[in-house]
C-alpha positions in Angstrom: -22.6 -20.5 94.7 -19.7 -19.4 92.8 -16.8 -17.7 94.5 -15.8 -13.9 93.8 -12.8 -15.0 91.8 -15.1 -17.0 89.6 -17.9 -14.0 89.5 -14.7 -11.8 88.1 -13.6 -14.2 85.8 -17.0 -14.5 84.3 -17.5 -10.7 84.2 -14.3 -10.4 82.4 -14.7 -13.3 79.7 -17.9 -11.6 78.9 -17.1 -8.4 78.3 -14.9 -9.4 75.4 -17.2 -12.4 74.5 -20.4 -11.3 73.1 -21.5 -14.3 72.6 -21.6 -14.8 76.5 -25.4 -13.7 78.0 -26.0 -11.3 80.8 -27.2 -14.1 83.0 -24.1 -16.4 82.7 -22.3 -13.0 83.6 -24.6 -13.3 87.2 -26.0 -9.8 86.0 -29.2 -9.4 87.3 -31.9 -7.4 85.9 -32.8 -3.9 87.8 -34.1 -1.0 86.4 -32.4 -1.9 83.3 -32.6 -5.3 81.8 -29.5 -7.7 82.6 -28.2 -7.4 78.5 -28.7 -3.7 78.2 -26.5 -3.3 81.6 -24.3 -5.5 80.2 -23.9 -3.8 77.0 -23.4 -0.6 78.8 -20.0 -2.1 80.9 -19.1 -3.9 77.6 -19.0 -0.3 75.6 -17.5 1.5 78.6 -14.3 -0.8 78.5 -14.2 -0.9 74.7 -14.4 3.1 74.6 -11.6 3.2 77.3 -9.2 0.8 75.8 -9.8 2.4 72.1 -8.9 6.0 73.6 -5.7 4.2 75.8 -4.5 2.9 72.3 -5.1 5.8 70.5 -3.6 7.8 72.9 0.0 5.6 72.7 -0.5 4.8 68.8 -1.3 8.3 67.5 0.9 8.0 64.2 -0.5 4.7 64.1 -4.2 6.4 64.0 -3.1 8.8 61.3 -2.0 6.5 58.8 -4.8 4.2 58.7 -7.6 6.9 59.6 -9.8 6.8 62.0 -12.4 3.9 61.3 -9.7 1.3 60.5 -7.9 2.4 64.0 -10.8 1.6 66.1 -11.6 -1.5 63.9 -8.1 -2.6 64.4 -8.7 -1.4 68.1 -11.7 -3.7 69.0 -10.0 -7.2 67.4 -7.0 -6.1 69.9 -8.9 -5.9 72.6 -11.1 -8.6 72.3 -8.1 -10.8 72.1 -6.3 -9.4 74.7 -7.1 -9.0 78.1 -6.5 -5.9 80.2 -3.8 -7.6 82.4 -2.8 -4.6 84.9 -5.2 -1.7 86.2 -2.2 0.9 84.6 -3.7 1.6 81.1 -0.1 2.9 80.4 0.9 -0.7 80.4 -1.6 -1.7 77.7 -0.9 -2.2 74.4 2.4 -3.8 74.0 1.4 -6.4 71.7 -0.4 -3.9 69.3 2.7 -4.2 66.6 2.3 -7.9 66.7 -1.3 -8.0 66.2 -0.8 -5.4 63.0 1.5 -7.4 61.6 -0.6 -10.2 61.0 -3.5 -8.0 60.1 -5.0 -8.5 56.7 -6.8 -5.4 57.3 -3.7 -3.6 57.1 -1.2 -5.6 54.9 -1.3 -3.1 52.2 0.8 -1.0 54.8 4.3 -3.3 55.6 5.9 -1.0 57.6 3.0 0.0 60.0 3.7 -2.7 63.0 7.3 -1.2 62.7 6.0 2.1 63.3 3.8 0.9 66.3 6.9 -1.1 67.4 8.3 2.6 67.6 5.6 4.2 69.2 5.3 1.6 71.9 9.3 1.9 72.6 8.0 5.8 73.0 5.7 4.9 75.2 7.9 2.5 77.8 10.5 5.1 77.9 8.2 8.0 78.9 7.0 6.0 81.8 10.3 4.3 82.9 11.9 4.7 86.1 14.7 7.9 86.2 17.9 6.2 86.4 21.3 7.3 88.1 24.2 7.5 85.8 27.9 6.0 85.0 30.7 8.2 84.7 33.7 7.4 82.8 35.5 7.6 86.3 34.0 4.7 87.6 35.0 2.2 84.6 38.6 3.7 85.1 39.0 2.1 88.1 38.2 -1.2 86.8 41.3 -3.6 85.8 41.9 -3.2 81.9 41.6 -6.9 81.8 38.7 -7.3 83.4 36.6 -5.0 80.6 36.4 -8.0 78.2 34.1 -9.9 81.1 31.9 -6.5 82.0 28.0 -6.5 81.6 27.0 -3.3 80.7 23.5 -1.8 82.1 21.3 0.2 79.5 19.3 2.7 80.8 15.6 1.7 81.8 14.1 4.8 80.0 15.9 3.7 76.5 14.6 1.4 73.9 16.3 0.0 70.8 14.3 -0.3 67.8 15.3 -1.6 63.7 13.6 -1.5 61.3 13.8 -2.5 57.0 11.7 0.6 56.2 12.6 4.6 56.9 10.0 4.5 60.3 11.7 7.5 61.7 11.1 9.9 58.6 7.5 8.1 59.1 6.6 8.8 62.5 8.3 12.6 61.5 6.0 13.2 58.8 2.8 12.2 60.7 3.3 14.3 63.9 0.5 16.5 64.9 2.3 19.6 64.4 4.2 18.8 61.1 4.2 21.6 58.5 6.7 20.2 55.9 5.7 18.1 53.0 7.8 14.6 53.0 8.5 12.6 50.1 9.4 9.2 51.7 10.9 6.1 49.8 10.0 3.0 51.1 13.1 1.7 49.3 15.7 4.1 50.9 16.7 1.7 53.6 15.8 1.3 57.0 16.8 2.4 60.4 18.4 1.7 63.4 17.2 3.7 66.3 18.1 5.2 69.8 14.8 6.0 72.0 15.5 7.7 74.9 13.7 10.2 77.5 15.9 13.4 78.3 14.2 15.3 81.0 10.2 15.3 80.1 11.1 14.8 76.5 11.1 12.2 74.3 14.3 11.5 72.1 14.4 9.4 68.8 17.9 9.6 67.6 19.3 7.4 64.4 22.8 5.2 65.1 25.0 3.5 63.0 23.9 0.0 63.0 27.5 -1.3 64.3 26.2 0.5 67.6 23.0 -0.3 67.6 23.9 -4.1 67.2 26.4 -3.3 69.8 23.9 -1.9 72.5 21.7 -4.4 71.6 23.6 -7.0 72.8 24.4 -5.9 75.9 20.6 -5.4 76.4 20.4 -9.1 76.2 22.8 -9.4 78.7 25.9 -9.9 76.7 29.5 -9.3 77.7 31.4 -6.6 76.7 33.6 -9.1 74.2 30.4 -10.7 73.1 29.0 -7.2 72.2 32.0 -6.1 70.2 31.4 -9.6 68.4 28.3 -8.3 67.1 29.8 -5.0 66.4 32.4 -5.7 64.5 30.1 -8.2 62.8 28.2 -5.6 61.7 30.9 -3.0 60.2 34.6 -4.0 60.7 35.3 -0.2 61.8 33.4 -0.5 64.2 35.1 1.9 67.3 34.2 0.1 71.0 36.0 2.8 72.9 34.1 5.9 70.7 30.9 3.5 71.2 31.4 3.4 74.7 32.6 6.8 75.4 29.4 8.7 73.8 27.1 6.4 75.1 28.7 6.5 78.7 28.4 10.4 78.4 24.8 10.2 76.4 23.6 8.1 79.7 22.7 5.6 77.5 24.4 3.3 79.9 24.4 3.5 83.0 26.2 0.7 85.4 28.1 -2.1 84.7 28.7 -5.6 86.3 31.1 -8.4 86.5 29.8 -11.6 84.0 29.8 -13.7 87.4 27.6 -11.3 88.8 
């Protein structure tokens, strides 16, 4: 008799498995037969995951059209397993899976613009933060600031791209009324995502800062993160960088490096 961890496990492998029968599923016949109920949960879970991508993906949708979306949908899902009951949580490996889709290769930029979307959708559910005032850093020791980790804010995502995304994701919204002209070939971007209130804010940075900010995502000191600003553009300003992004609540704590 198998145990109810094992009857879930075998429920869930063949919901995504077709290939899997009703019976080794312990789904019993009733008034419906065993692979007809079983077809019915199978649909149910592909229909809700399709509309949960959708939902988070919409530019996504637009550009490929509707029958290549839920295509692309159902070899997502199939291949990756509903890991939390919070269908806001699902999804996050969409922009990996496109980018190795040959359904969609004629499109290079398209994971980038689901790498965007997703960002979107993390900061719209992210926990409010409090905020750093440049009142607190003033009472830090001037030379301890080379050995500070700065804290980004948990509803703000950082996202680059090779390809104009932004002017991409503007051009597709649902209530866009102005025709676009976009060249693929006009360079990329380097974004700011960021929630203000109940509203979502997409706002293009000078790649100095964004490598900047970037690195102190990953934990970086504040000398390290300078590194990689200066690397990218020599005029690169840390106390202008710091000041706007202390006031923009882009950050939003800071820590010793022993801490």
């Amino acid at each position: 008799m198998p145990s109810l961890r094992e009857l879930q496990q075998q429920f869930a492998a063949s919901l995504l498995d077709v290939g899997i029968p009703a019976d080794a599923a312990d789904i019993r016949s009733d008034r419906l037969p065993a692979s007809a109920r079983l077809r019915i949960y199978r649909n149910n879970m592909f229909v809700s995951l399709t509309n949960a991508l959708a939902a988070c993906y919409p530019v996504v949708r637009r550009l490929v059209g509707e029958d290549c979306f839920k295509e692309q949908a159902r070899q997502y899902i199939r291949s990756h397993e509903l890991r939390s009951p919070n269908l806001h949580q699902y999804g996050g490996g969409f922009a990996d899976f496109l980018s190795t889709s040959p359904d969609v290769r004629t499109l290079p930029y398209l994971a980038d613009v689901a790498q965007l979307e997703w960002a979107c959708q993390q900061v719209y559910h992210a926990p409010t933060a409090t905020h750093l005032s440049l009142e607190e850093l003033a009472t830090v020791d001037t030379g301890q600031y080379h050995a500070l980790r700065f804290h980004l804010n948990p509803s703000t995502r950082l996202v680059a791209s090779s390809y104009p995304i932004f002017q991409i994701w503007r051009a597709n919204q649902s209530d866009q009324q102005d025709d676009y002209t976009i060249s693929l070939d006009g360079g990329g971007d380097w974004l700011l995502v960021m929630r203000r209130d109940d509203d979502i804010e997409i706002k293009s940075i000078k790649p100095a800062d964004w490598c900047f900010l970037r690195a102190l995502a990953d934990g970086a000191t504040l000398h390290a993160a300078f590194t990689r600003g200066i690397a990218a553009d020599l005029s690169f300003d840390l106390a202008k960088c710091l000041r706007e992004h202390i006031l923009g609540r882009t950050l939003i704590g800071f820590s010793s490096a022993a801490a």
